[in-house]
PyMOL Python script that loads the backbone (N, CA, C, O; Angstrom):
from pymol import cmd

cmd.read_pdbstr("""\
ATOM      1  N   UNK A   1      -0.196 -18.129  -6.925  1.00  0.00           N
ATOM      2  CA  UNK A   1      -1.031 -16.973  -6.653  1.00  0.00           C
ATOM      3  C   UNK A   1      -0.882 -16.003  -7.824  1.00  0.00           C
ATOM      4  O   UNK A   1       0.171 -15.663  -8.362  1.00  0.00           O
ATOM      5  N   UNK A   2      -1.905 -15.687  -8.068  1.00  0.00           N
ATOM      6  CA  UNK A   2      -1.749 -14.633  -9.987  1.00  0.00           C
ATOM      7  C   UNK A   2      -1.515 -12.869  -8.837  1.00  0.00           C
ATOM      8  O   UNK A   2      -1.675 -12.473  -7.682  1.00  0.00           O
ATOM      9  N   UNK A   3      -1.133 -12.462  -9.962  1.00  0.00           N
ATOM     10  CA  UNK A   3      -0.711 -11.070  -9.408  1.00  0.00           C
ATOM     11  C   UNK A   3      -1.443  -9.927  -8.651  1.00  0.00           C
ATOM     12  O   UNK A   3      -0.944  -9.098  -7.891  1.00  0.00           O
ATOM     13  N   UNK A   4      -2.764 -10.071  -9.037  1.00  0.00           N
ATOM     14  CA  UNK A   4      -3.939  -9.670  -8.524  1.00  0.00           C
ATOM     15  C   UNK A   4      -4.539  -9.955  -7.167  1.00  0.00           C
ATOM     16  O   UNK A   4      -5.042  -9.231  -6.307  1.00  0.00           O
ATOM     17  N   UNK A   5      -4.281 -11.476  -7.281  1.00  0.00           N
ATOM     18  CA  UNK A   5      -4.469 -11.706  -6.103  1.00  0.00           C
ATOM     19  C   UNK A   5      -3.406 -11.076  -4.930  1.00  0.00           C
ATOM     20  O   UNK A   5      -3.689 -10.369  -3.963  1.00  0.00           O
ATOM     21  N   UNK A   6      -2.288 -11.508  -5.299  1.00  0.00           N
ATOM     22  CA  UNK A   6      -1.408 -10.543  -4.234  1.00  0.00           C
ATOM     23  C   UNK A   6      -1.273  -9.434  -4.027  1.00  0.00           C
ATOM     24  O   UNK A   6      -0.958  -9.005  -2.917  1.00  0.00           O
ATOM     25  N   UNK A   7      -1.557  -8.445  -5.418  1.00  0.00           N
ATOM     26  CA  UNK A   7      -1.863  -7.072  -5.113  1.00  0.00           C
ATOM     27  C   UNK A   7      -2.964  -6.957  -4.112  1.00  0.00           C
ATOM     28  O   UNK A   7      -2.621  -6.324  -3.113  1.00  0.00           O
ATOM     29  N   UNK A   8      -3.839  -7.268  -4.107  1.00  0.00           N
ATOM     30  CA  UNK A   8      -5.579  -7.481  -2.939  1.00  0.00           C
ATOM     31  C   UNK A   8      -4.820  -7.916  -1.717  1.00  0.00           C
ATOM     32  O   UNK A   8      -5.253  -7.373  -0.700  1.00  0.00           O
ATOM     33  N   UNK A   9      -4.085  -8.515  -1.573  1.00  0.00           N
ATOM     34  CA  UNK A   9      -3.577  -9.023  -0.320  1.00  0.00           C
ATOM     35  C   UNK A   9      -2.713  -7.969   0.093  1.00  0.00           C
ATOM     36  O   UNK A   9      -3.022  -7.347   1.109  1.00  0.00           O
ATOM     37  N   UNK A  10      -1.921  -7.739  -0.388  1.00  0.00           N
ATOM     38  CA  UNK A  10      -1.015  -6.296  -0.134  1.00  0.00           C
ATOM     39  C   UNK A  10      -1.528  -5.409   0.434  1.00  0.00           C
ATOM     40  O   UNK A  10      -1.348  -5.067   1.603  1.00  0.00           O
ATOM     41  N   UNK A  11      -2.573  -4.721  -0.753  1.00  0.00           N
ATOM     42  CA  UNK A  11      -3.121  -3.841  -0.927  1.00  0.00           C
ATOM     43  C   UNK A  11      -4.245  -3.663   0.617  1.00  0.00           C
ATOM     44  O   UNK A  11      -4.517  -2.515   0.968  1.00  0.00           O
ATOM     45  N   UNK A  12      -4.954  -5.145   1.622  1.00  0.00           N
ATOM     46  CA  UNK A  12      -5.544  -5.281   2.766  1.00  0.00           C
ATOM     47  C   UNK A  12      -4.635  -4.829   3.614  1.00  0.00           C
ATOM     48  O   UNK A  12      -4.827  -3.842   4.325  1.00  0.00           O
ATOM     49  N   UNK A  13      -3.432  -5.606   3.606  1.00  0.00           N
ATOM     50  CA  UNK A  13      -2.668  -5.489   4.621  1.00  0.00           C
ATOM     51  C   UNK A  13      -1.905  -3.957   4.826  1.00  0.00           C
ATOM     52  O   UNK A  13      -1.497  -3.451   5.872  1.00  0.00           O
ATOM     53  N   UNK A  14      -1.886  -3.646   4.018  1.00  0.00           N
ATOM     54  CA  UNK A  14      -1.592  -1.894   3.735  1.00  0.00           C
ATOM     55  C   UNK A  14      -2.643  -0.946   4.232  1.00  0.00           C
ATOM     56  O   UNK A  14      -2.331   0.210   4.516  1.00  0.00           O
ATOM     57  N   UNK A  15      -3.758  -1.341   4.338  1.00  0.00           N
ATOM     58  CA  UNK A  15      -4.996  -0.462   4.880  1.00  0.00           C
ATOM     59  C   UNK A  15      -5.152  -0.792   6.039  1.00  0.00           C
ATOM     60  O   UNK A  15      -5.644   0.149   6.662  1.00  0.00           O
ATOM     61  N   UNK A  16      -4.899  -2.102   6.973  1.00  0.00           N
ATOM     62  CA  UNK A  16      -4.748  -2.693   7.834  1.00  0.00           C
ATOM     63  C   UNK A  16      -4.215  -1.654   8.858  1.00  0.00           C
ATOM     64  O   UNK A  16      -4.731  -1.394   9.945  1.00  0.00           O
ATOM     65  N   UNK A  17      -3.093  -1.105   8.327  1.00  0.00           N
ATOM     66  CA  UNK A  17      -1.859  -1.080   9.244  1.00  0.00           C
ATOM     67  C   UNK A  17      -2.609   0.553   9.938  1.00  0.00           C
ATOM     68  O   UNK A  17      -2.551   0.964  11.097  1.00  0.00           O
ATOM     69  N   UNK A  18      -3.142   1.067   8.968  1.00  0.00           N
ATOM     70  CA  UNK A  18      -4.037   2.629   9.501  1.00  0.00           C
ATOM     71  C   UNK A  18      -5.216   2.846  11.026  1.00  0.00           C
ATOM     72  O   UNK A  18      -6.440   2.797  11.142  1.00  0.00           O
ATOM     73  N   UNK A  19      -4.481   3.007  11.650  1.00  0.00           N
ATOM     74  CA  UNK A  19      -5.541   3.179  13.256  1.00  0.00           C
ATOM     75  C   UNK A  19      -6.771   3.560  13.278  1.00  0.00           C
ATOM     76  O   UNK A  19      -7.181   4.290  14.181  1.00  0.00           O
ATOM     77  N   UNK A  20      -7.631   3.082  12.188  1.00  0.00           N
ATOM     78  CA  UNK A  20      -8.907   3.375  12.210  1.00  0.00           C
ATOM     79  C   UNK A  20      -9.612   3.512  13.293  1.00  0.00           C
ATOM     80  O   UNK A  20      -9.871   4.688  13.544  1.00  0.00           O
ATOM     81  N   UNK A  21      -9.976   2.826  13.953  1.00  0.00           N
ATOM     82  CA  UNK A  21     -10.132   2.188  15.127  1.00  0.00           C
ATOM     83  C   UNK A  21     -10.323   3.322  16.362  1.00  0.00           C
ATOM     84  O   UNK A  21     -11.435   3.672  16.758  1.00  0.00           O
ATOM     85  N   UNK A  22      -8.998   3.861  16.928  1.00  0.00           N
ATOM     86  CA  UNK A  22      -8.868   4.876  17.724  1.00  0.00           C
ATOM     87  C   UNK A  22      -9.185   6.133  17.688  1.00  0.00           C
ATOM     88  O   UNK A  22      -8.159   6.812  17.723  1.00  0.00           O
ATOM     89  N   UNK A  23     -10.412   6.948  17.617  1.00  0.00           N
ATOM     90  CA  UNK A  23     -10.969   7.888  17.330  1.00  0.00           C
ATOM     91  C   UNK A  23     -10.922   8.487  18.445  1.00  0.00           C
ATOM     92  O   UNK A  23     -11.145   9.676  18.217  1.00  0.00           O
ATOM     93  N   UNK A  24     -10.667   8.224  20.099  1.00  0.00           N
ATOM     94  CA  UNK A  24     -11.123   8.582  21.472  1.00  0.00           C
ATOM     95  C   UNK A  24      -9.476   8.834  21.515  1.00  0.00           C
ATOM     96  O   UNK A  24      -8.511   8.477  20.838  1.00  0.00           O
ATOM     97  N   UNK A  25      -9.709   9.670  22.722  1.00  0.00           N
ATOM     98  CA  UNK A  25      -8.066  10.101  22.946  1.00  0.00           C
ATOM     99  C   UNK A  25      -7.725   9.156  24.620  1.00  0.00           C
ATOM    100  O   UNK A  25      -8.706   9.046  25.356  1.00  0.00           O
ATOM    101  N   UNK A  26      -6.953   8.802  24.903  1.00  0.00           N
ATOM    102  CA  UNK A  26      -6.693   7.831  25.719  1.00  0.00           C
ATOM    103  C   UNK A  26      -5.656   8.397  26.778  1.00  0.00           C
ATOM    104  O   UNK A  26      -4.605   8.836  26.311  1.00  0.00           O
ATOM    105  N   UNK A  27      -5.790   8.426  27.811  1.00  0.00           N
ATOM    106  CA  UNK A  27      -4.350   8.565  28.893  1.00  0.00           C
ATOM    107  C   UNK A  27      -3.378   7.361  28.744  1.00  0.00           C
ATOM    108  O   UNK A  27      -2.198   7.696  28.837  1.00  0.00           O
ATOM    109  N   UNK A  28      -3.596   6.055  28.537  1.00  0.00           N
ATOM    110  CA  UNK A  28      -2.820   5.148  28.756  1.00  0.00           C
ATOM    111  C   UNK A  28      -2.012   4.973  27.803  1.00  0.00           C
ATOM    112  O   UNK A  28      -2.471   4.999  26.662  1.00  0.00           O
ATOM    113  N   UNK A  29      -0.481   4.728  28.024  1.00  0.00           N
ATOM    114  CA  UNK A  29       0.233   4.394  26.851  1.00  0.00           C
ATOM    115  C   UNK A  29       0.937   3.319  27.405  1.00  0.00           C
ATOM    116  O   UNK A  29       1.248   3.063  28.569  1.00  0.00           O
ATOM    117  N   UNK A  30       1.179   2.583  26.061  1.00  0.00           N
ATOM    118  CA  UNK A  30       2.062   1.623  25.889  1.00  0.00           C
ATOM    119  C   UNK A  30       3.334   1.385  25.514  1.00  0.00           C
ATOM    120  O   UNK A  30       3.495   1.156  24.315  1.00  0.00           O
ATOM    121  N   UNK A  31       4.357   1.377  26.271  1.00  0.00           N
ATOM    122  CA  UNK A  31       6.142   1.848  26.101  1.00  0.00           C
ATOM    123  C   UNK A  31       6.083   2.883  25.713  1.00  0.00           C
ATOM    124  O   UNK A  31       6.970   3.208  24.923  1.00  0.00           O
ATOM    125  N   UNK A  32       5.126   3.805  26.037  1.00  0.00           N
ATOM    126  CA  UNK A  32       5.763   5.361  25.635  1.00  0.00           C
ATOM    127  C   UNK A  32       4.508   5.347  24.838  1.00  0.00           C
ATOM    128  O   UNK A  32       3.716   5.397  25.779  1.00  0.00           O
ATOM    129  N   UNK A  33       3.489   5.301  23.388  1.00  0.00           N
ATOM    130  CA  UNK A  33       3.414   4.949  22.820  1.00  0.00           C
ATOM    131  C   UNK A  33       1.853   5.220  23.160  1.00  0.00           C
ATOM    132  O   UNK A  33       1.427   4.566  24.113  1.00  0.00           O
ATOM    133  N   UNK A  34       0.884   6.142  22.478  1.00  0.00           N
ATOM    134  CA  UNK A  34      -0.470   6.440  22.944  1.00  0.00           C
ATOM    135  C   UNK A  34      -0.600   4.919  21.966  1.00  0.00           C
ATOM    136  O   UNK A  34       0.256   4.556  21.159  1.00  0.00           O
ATOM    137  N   UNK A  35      -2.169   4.018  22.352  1.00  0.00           N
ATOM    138  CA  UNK A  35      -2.512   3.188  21.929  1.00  0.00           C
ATOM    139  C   UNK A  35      -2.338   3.055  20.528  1.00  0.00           C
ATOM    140  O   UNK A  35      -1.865   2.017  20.065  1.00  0.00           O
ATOM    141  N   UNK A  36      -2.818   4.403  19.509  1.00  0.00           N
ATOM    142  CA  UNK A  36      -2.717   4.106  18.139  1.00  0.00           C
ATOM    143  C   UNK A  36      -1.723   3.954  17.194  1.00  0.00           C
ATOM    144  O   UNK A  36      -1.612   3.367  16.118  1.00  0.00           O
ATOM    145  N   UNK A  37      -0.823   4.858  18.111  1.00  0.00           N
ATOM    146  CA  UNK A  37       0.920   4.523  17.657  1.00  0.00           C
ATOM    147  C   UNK A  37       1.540   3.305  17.792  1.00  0.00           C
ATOM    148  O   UNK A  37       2.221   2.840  16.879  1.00  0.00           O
ATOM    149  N   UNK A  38       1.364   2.710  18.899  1.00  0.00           N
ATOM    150  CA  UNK A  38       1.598   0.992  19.109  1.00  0.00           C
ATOM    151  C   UNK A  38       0.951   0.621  18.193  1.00  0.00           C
ATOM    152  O   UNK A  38       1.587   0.270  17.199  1.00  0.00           O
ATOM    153  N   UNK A  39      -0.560   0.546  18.145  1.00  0.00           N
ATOM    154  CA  UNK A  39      -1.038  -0.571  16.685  1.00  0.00           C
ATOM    155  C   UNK A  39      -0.446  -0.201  15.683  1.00  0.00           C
ATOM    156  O   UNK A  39       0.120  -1.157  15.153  1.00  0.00           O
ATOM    157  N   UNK A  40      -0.208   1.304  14.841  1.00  0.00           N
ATOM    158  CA  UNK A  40       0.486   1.265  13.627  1.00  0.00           C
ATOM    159  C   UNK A  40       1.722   0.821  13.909  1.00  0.00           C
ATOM    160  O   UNK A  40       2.145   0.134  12.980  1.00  0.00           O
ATOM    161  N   UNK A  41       2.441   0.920  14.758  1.00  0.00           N
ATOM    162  CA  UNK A  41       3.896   0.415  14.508  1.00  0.00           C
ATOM    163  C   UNK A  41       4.357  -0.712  14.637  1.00  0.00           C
ATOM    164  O   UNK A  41       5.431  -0.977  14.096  1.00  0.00           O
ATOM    165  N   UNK A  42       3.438  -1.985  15.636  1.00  0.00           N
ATOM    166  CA  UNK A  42       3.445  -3.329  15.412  1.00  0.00           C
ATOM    167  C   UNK A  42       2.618  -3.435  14.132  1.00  0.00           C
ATOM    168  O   UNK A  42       3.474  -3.851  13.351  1.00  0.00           O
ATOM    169  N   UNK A  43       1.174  -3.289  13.230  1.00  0.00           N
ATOM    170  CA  UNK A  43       0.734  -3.709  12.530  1.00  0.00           C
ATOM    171  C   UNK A  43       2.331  -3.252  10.924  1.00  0.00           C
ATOM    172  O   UNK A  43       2.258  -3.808   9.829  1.00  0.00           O
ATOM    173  N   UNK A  44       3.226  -2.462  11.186  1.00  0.00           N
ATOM    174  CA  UNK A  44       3.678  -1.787  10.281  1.00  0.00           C
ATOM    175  C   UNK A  44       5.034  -2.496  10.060  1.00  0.00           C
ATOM    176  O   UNK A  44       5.794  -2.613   9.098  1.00  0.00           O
ATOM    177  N   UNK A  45       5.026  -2.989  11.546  1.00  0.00           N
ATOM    178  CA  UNK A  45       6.441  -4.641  11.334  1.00  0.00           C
ATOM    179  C   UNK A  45       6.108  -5.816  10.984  1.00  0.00           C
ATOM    180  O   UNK A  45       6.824  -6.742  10.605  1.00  0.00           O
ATOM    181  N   UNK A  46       4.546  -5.737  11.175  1.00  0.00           N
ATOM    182  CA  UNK A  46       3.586  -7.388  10.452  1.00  0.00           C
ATOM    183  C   UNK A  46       3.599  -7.109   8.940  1.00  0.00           C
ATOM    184  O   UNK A  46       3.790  -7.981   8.091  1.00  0.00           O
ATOM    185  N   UNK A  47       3.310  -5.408   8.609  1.00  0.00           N
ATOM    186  CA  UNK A  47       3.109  -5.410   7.052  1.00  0.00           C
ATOM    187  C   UNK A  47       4.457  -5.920   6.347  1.00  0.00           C
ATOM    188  O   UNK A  47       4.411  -6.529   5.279  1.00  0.00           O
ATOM    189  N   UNK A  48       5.951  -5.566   7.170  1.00  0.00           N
ATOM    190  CA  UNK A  48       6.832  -5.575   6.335  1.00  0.00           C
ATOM    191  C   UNK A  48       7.327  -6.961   6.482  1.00  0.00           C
ATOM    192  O   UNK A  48       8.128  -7.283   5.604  1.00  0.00           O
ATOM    193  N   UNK A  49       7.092  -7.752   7.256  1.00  0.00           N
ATOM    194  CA  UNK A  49       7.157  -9.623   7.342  1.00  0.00           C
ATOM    195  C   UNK A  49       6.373  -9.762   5.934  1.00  0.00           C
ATOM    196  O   UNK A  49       6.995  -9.760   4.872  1.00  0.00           O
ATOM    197  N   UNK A  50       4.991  -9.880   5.994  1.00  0.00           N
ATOM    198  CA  UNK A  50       4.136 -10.166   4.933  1.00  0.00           C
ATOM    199  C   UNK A  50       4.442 -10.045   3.769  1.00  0.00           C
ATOM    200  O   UNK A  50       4.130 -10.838   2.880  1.00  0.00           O
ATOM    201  N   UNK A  51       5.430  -8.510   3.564  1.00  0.00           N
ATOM    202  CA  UNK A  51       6.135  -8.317   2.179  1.00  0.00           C
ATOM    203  C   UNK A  51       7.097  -9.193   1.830  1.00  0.00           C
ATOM    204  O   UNK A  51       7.197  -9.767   0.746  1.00  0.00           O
ATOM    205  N   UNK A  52       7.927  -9.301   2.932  1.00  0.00           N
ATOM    206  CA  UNK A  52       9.308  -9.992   2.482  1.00  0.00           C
ATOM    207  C   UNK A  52       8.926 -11.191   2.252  1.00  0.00           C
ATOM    208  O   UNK A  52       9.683 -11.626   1.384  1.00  0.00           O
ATOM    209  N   UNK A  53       7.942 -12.215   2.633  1.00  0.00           N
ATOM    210  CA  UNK A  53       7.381 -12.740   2.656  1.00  0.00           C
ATOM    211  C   UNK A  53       6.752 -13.197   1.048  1.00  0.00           C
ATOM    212  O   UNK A  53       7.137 -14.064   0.264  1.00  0.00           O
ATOM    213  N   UNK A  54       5.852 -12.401   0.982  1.00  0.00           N
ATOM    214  CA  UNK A  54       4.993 -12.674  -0.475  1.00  0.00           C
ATOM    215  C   UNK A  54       6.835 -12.266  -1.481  1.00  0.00           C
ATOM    216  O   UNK A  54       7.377 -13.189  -2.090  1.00  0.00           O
ATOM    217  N   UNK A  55       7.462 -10.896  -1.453  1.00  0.00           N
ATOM    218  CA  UNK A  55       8.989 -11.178  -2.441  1.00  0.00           C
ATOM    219  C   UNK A  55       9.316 -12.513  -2.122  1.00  0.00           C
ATOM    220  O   UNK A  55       8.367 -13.113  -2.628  1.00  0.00           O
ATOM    221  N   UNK A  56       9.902 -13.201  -1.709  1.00  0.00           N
ATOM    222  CA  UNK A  56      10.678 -14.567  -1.162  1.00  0.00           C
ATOM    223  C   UNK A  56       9.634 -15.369  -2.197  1.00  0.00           C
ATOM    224  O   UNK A  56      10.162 -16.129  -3.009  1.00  0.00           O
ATOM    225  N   UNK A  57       8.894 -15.300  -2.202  1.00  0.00           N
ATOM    226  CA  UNK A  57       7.517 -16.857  -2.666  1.00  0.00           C
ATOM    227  C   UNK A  57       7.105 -16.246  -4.305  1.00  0.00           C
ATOM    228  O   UNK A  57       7.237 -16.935  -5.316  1.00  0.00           O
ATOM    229  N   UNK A  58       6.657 -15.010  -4.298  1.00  0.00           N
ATOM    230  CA  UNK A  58       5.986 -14.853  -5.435  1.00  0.00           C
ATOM    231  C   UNK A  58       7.050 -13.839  -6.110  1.00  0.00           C
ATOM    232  O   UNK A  58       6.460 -12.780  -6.326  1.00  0.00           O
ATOM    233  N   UNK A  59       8.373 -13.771  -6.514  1.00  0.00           N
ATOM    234  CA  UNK A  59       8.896 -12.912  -6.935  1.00  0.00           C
ATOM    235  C   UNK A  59       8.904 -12.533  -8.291  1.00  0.00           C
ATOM    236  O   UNK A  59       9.170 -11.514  -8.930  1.00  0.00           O
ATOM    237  N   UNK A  60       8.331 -14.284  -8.644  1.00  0.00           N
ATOM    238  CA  UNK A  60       8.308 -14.699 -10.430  1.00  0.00           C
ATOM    239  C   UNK A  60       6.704 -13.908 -10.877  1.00  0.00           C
ATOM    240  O   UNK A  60       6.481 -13.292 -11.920  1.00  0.00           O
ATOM    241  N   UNK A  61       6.046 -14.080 -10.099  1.00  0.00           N
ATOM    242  CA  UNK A  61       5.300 -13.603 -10.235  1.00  0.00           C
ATOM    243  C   UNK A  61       4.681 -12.215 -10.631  1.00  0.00           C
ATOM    244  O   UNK A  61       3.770 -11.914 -11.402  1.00  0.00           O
ATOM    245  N   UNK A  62       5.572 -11.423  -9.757  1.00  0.00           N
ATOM    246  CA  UNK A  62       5.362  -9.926 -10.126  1.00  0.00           C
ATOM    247  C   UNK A  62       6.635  -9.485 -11.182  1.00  0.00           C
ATOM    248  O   UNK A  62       6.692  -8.385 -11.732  1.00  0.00           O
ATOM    249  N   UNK A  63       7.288 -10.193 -11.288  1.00  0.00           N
ATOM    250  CA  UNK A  63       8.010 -10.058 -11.971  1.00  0.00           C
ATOM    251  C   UNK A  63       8.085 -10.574 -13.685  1.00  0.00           C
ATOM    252  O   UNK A  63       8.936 -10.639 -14.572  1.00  0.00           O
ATOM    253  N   UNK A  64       7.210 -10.756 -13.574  1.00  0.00           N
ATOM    254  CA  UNK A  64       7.046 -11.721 -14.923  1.00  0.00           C
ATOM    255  C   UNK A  64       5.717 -10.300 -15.735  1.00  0.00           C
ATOM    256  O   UNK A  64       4.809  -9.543 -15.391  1.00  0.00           O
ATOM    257  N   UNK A  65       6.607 -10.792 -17.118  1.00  0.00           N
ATOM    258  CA  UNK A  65       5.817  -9.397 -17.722  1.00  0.00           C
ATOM    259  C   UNK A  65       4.643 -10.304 -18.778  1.00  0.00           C
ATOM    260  O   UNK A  65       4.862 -11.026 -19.751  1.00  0.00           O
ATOM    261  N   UNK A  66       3.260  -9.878 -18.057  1.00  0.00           N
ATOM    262  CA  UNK A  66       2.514 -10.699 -19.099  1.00  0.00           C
ATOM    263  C   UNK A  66       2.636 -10.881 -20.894  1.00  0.00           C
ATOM    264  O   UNK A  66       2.044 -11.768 -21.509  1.00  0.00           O
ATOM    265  N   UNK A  67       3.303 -10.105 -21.372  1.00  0.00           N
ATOM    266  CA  UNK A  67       3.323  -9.870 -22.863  1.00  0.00           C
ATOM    267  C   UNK A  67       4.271 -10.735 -23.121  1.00  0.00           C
ATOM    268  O   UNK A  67       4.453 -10.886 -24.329  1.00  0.00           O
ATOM    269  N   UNK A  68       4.820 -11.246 -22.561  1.00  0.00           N
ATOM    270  CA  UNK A  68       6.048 -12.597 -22.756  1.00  0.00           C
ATOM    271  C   UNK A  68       5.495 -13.677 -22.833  1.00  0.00           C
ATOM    272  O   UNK A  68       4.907 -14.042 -21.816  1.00  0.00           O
ATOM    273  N   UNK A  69       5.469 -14.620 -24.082  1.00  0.00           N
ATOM    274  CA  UNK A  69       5.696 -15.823 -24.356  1.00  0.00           C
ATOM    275  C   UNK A  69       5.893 -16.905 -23.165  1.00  0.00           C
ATOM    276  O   UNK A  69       6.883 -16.416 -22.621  1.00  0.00           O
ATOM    277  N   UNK A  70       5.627 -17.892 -22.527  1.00  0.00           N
ATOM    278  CA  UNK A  70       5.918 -18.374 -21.125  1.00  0.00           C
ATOM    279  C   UNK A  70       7.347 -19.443 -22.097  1.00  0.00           C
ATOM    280  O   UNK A  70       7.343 -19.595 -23.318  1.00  0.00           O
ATOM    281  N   UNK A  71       8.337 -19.987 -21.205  1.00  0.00           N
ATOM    282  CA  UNK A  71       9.258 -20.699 -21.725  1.00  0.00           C
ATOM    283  C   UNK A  71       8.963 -22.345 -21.516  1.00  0.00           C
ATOM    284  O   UNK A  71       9.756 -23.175 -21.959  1.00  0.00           O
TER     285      UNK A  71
END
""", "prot")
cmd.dss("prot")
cmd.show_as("cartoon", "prot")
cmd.util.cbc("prot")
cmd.orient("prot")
């Protein structure tokens, strides 16, 4: 995956995590938790899987400085 591409992927899943969505105000909550606070805070434990995730796999990747010679 080139770096770009994972930045775009990041970069979704990072906009993802924002409660767009819930504009109406709601009585019901979930563990405490008005609806939009639950979605950011499960979508915000999916974002940080996804990270550790893409570090673990692509680390060479972002890490690698294009102006370098490849070995």
């Amino acid at each position: 995956m080139t770096r770009t591409k994972l930045y775009c992927l990041l970069t979704f899943f990072l906009v993802a995590t924002v409660p767009w969505l819930f504009t109406k105000s709601h009585s019901v909550q979930i563990f405490g938790f008005p609806p939009w606070a639950f979605y950011s805070f499960c979508t915000t434990i999916l974002y940080a899987v996804i990270v550790a995730i893409c570090l673990r796999r692509y680390w060479s990747v972002s890490a690698k400085d294009d102006d370098d010679p490849e070995s």
